[in-house]
C-alpha positions in Angstrom: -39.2 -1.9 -28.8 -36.1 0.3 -28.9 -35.3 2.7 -31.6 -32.4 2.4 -33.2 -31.1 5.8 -31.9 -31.4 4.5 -28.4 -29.3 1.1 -29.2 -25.7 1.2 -27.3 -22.9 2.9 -30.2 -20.3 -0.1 -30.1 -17.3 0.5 -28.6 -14.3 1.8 -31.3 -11.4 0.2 -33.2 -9.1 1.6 -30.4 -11.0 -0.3 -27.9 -10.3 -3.5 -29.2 -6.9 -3.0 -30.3 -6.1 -1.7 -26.8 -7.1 -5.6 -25.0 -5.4 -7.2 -27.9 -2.5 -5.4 -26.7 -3.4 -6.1 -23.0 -4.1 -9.9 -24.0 -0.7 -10.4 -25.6 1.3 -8.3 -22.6 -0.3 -9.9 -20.0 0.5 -14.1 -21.9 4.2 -12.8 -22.2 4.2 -11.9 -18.6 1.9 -15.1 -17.6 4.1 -17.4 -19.5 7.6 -17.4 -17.4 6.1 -15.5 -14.2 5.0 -19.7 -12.8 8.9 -20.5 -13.3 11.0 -17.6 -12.2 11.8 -18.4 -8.8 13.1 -22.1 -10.0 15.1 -20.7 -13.2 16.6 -18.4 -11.0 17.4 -21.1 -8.3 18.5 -23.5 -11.4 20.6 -20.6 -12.8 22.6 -20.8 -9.2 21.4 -17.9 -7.4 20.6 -19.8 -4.0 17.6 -19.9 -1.7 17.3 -15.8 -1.4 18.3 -14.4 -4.3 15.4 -16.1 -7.0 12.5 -14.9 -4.3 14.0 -11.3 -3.7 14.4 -10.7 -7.2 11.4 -11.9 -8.1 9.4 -9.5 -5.6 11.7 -6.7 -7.0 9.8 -7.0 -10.4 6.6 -7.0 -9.2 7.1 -4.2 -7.1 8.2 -2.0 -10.2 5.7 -3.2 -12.3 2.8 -2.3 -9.3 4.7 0.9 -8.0 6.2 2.6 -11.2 2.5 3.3 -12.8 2.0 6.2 -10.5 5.4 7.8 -12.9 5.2 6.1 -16.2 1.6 6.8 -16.3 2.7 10.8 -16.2 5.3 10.0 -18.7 2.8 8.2 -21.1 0.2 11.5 -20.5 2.9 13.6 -22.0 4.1 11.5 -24.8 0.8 10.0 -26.0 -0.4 6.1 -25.5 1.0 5.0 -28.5 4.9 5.9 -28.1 4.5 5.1 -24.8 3.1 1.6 -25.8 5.6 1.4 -28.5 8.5 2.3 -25.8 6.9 -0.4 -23.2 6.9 -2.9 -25.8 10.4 -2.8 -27.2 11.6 -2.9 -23.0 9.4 -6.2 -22.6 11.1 -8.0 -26.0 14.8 -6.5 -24.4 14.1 -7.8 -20.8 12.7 -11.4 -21.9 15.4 -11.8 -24.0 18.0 -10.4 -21.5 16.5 -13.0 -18.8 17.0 -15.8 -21.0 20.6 -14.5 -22.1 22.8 -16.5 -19.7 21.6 -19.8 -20.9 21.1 -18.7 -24.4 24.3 -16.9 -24.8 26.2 -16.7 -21.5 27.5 -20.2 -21.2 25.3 -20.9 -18.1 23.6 -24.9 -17.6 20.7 -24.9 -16.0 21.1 -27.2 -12.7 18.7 -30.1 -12.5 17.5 -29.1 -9.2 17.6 -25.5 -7.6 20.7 -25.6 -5.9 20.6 -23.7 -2.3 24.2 -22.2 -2.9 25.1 -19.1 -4.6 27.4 -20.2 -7.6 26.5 -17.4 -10.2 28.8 -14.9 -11.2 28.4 -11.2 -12.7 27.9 -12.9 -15.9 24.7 -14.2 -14.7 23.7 -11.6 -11.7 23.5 -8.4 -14.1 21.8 -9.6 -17.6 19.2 -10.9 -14.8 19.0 -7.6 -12.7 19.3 -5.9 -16.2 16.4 -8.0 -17.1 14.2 -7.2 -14.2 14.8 -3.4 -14.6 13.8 -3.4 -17.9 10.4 -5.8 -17.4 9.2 -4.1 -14.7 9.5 -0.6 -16.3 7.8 -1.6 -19.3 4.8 -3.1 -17.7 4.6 0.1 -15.8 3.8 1.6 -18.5 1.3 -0.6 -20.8 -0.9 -0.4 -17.3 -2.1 3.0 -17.3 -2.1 3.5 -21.1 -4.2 0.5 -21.3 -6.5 1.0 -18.6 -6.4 4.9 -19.8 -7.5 3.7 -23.7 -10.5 1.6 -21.8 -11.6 4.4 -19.8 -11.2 6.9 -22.9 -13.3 4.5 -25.1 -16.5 2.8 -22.7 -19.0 5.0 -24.7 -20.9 5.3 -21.7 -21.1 1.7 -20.7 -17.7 1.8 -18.4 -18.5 -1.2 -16.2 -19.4 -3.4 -19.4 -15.6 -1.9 -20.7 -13.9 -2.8 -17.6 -15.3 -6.0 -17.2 -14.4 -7.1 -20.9 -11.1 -5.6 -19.8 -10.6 -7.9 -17.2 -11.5 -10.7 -19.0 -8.8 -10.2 -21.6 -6.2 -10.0 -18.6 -7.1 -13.7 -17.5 -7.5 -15.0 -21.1 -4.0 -13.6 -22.0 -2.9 -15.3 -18.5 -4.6 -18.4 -20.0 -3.4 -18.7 -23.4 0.5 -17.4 -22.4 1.0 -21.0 -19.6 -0.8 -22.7 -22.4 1.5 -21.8 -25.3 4.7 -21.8 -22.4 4.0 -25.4 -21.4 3.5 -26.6 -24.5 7.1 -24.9 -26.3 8.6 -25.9 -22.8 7.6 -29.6 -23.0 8.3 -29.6 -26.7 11.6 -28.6 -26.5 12.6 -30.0 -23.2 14.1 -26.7 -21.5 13.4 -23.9 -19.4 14.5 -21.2 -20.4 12.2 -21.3 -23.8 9.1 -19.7 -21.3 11.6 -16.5 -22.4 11.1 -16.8 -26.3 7.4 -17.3 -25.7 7.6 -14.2 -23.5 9.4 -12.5 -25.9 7.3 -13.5 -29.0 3.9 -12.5 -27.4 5.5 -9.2 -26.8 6.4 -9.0 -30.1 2.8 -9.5 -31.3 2.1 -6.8 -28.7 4.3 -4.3 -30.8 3.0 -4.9 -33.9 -0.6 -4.5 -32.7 0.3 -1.3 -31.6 2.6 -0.3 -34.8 0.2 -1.2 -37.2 -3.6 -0.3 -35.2 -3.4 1.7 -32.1 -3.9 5.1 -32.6 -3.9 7.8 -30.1 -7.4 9.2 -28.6 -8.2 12.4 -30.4 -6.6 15.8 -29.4 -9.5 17.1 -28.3 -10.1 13.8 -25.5 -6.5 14.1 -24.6 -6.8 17.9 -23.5 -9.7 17.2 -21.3 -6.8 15.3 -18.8 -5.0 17.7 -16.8 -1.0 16.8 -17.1 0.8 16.5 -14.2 4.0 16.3 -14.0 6.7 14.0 -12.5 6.8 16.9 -9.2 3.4 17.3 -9.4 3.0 13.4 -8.5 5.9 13.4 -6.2 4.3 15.9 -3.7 0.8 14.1 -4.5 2.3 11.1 -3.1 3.0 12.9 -0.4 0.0 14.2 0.1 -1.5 11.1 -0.1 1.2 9.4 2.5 0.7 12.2 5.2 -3.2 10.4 5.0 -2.6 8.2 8.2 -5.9 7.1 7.3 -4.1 5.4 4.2 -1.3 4.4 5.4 -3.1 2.3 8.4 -5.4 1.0 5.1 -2.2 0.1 2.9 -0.4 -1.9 5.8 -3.3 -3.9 6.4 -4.8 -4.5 2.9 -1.4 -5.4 2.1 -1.8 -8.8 3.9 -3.8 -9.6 1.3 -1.0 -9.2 -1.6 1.9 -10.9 0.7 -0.4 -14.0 0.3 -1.0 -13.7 -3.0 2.6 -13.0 -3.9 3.6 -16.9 -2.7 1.7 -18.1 -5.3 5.0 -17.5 -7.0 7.0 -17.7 -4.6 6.9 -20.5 -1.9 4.3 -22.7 -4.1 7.2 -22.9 -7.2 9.6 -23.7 -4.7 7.8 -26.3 -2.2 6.5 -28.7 -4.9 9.9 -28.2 -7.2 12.1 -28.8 -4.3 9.5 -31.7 -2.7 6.9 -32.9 -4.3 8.3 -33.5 -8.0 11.2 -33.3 -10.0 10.0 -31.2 -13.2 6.4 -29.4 -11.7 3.9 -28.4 -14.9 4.1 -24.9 -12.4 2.2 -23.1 -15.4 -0.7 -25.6 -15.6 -0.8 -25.7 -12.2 -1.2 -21.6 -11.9 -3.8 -21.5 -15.0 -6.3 -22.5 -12.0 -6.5 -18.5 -11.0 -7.6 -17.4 -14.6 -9.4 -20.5 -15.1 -11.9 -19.5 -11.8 -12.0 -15.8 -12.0 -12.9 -16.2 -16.2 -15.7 -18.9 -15.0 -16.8 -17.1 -11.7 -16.5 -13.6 -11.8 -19.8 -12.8 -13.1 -21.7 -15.3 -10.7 -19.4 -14.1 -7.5 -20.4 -10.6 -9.2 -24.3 -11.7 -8.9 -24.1 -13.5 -5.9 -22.3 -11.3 -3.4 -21.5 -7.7 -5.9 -23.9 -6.0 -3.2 -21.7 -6.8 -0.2 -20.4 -3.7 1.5 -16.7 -3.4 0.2 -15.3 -3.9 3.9 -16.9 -7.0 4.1 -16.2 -8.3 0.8 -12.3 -7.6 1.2 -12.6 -9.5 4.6 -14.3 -12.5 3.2 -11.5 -12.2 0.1 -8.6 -12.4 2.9 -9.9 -15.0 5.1 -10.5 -17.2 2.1 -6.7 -16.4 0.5 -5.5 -17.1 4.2 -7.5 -20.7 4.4 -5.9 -21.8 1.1 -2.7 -22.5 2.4 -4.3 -24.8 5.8 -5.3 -27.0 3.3 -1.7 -28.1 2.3 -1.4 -29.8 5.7 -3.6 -32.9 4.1 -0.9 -34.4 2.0 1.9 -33.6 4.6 -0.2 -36.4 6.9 -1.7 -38.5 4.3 -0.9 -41.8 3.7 1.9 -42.1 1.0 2.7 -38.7 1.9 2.7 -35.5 -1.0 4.3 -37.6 -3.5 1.7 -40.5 -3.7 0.0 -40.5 -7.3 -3.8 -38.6 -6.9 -6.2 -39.8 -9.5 -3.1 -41.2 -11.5 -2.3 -38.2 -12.9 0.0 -35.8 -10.7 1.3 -36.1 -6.9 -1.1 -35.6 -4.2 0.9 -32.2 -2.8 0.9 -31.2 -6.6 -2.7 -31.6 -6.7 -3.5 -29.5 -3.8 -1.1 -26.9 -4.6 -3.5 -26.5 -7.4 -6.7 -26.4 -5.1 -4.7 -23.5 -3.4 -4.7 -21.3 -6.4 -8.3 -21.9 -7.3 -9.1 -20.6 -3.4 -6.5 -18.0 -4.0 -8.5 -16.9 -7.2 -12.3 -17.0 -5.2 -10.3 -14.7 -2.9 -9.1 -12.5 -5.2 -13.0 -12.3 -6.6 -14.0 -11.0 -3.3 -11.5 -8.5 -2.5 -9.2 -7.5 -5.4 -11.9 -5.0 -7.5 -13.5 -4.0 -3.9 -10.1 -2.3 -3.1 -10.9 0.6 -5.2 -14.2 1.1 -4.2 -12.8 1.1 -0.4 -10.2 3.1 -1.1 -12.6 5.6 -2.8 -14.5 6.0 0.2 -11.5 6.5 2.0 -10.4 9.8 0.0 -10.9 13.0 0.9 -14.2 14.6 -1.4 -12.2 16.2 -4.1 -9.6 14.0 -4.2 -10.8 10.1 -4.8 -8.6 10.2 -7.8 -5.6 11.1 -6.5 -5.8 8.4 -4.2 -6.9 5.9 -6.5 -3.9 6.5 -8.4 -2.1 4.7 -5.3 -4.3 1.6 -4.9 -1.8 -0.3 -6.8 0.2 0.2 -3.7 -1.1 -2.4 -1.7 0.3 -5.4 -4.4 3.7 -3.2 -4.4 3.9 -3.6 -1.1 3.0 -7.0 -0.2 5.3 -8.4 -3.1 8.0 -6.1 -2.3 7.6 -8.2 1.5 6.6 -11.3 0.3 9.8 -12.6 -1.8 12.3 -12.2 0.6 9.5 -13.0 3.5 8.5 -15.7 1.8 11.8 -17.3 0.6 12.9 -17.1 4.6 9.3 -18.9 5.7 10.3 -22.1 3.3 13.9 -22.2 3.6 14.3 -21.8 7.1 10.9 -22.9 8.5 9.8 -25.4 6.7 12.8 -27.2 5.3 13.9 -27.4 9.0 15.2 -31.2 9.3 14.9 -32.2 5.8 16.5 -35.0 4.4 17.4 -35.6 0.7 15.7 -38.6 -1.1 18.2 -39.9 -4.1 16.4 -40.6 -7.0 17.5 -42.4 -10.4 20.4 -40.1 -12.4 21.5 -38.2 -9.7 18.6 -36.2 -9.1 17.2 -35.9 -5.3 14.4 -34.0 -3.6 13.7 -33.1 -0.2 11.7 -35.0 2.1 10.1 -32.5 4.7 9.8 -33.2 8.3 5.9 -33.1 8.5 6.1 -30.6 11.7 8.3 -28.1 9.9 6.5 -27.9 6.7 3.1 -28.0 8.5 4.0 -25.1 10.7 5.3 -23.1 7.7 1.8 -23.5 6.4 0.3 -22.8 9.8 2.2 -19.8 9.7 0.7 -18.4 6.4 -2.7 -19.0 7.3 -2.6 -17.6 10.2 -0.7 -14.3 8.5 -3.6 -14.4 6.1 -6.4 -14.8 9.0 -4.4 -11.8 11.2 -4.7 -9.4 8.0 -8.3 -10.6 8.0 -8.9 -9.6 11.5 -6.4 -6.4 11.5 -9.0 -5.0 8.4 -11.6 -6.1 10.5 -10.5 -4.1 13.1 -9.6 -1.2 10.9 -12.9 -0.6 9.6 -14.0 -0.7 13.0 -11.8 2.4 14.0 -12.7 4.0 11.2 -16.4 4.0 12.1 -15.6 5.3 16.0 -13.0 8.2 14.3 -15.0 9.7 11.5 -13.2 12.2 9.5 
């Protein structure tokens, strides 16, 4: 029987205040991130423009942490929470502002033309600027809070930590579909954006408090030249490099979850897609099957692991060639409920999430036992790197591969009102998924290789 000096302290106040601000941040982000691509496209920004922009924000919001993280060192968590927060209520609001207050209509279907002005174009870029910088910074605070406060028990921390992420992913498509359907437009995923970011503020106003003085000095500061030449330090690694070009693959696949999957069931399948029910399948599997993937395969050798990951994220998109060739095609009705492309559109984010189990946490491990001793950390503070990379690639990349690929020979199929969607020629659309696949299976094989080399060229 244990003694009740030997029982686990719980973990502090901060602790929990910290995921309640991580919950809330990540269901503003969760809530519009399903629809951007088609908002975008309905705002008249064309076939290129929605994709590219969208990959833009992800990129700063994966990239930037390697600064803001410095900046939020020398200012303390709190302002630094306080300053990410107020950018996140400006940038929803600023996304939303050429509907709500610009004079812009949303088009019924995302139109392939480019027919928005500067009025539209710079509250949007404006937008994206302001988004991305201010989720660069609640990363690193809150991730630093969590590693500040595990009392010990950092695994248990980090795992409640991740947790929170997919819950907050959960509950922002929950409360976006619901205020979306309700009101019968768009562009409210914005105020819901925009109001769980305000939550996030007033967590942080009222609760968070800074980790003691004391804590703080035991973290070296660096500053913003001290993590320039570290990132070049870490970049003249060709070791790394090779690693981030290949584990990259990964991310580009990833990133067409919102990306090519908004655009190919909006534009094909169905006229007004539930794109953020659809999504909630990734939280939805890692929340129910993280801990048995954990059990199951946690003592995999990382290599592996990633591998498995990649070649799973890369056989989720083959599986889209079934409704292409069914009978009734992708729009027949599955089950009663929703069209049969819509339905496995939805089996392709629940592979894309048992993917992510295998490979996504492994990355740091990997990339640990790719640093040299004495400086894992430095290059941990780049493993974000990969994502930045392959969404950076995977808009534009991705916006090319379904315009140009698979809508090759489509026809448009009238509907009542007006309203029309495309009808795909089944080669074109089933090579375009062909084509990701066997990108996904490549990056597979490249790692594969990779870690191969790596074992003939020790360092």
């Amino acid at each position: 029987m244990n003694s009740p000096a030997s029982k686990p302290k719980p973990f502090p106040a901060t602790y929990w205040t910290a995921n309640t601000i991580e919950l809330f941040e990540r269901a503003a982000y969760y809530s519009m991130a399903s629809f951007v691509v088609i908002y975008l496209g309905q705002l008249g920004l064309g076939d290129y423009w929605p994709s590219t922009l969208n990959s833009v924000l992800w990129f700063l919001v994966y990239f930037l942490p390697v600064l803001s993280g410095t900046v939020a060192d020398q200012i303390g968590f709190r302002k630094g929470l306080l300053l990410a927060t107020v950018l996140l209520i400006l940038g929803y609001f600023m996304m939303g502002f050429p509907v709500w207050f610009g004079g812009q209509v949303l088009a019924p279907e995302v139109s392939s033309q480019v027919t928005a002005g500067a009025g539209t174009l710079v509250p949007v870029m404006l937008a994206i600027l302001l988004i991305g910088i201010g989720g660069s910074f609640v990363k690193p605070c809150i991730a630093g809070s969590v590693q500040r406060f595990h009392m010990g028990r950092a695994t248990l921390a980090f795992a409640i930590f991740y947790m929170v992420i997919n819950i907050g992913s959960i509950f922002g498509r929950l409360a976006a579909f619901f205020v979306r359907t309700e009101l019968k437009k768009l562009q409210a995923i914005f105020a819901v954006a925009m109001g769980a970011s305000f939550l996030a503020f007033l967590v942080v106003f009222f609760f968070y408090r800074n980790p003691k003085e004391e804590a703080e000095a035991k973290k070296p500061r660096r500053s913003i030249l001290e993590i320039l030449l570290g990132m070049v330090r870490v970049l003249r690694s060709g070791r790394f490099v090779m690693f981030l070009l290949v584990s990259s693959g990964f991310f580009f696949i990833y990133n067409q979850v919102y990306n090519v999957l908004p655009l190919y069931v909006k534009k094909s399948v169905e006229l007004s897609p539930a794109m953020d029910i659809y999504t909630m399948a990734n939280p939805i599997v890692i929340v129910c099957c993280q801990l048995l993937i954990t059990r199951l395969f946690g003592k995999l050798p990382p290599i592996k692991s990633i591998i498995i990951g990649t070649v799973i994220i890369g056989l989720s998109m083959v599986i889209n060639l079934y409704p292409i060739f069914a009978s009734g095609g992708v729009r027949t009705q599955a089950l009663g409920l929703i069209p049969l492309g819509s339905l496995f559109i939805v089996l392709t984010v629940a592979m894309i999430a048992f993917g992510e189990l295998f490979a996504s946490s492994r990355l740091y491990e990997y990339i640990g036992s790719l640093a040299p001793k004495g400086q894992e950390g430095l290059f941990l503070g780049y493993a974000n790197l990969p994502m930045a990379i392959g969404s950076l690639v995977g808009g534009p990349v991705g916006a090319w591969l379904f315009n140009e690929i698979m809508c090759r020979g489509a026809e448009k199929i009238m509907l009542a009102d007006g309203k029309w969607l495309l009808k795909l020629n089944p080669k074109a659309a089933a090579t375009g998924w062909i084509i990701l696949t066997a990108f996904g299976l490549l990056s597979a094989a490249s790692m594969f290789a990779y870690n191969a080399w790596l074992k003939r060229h020790p360092a």
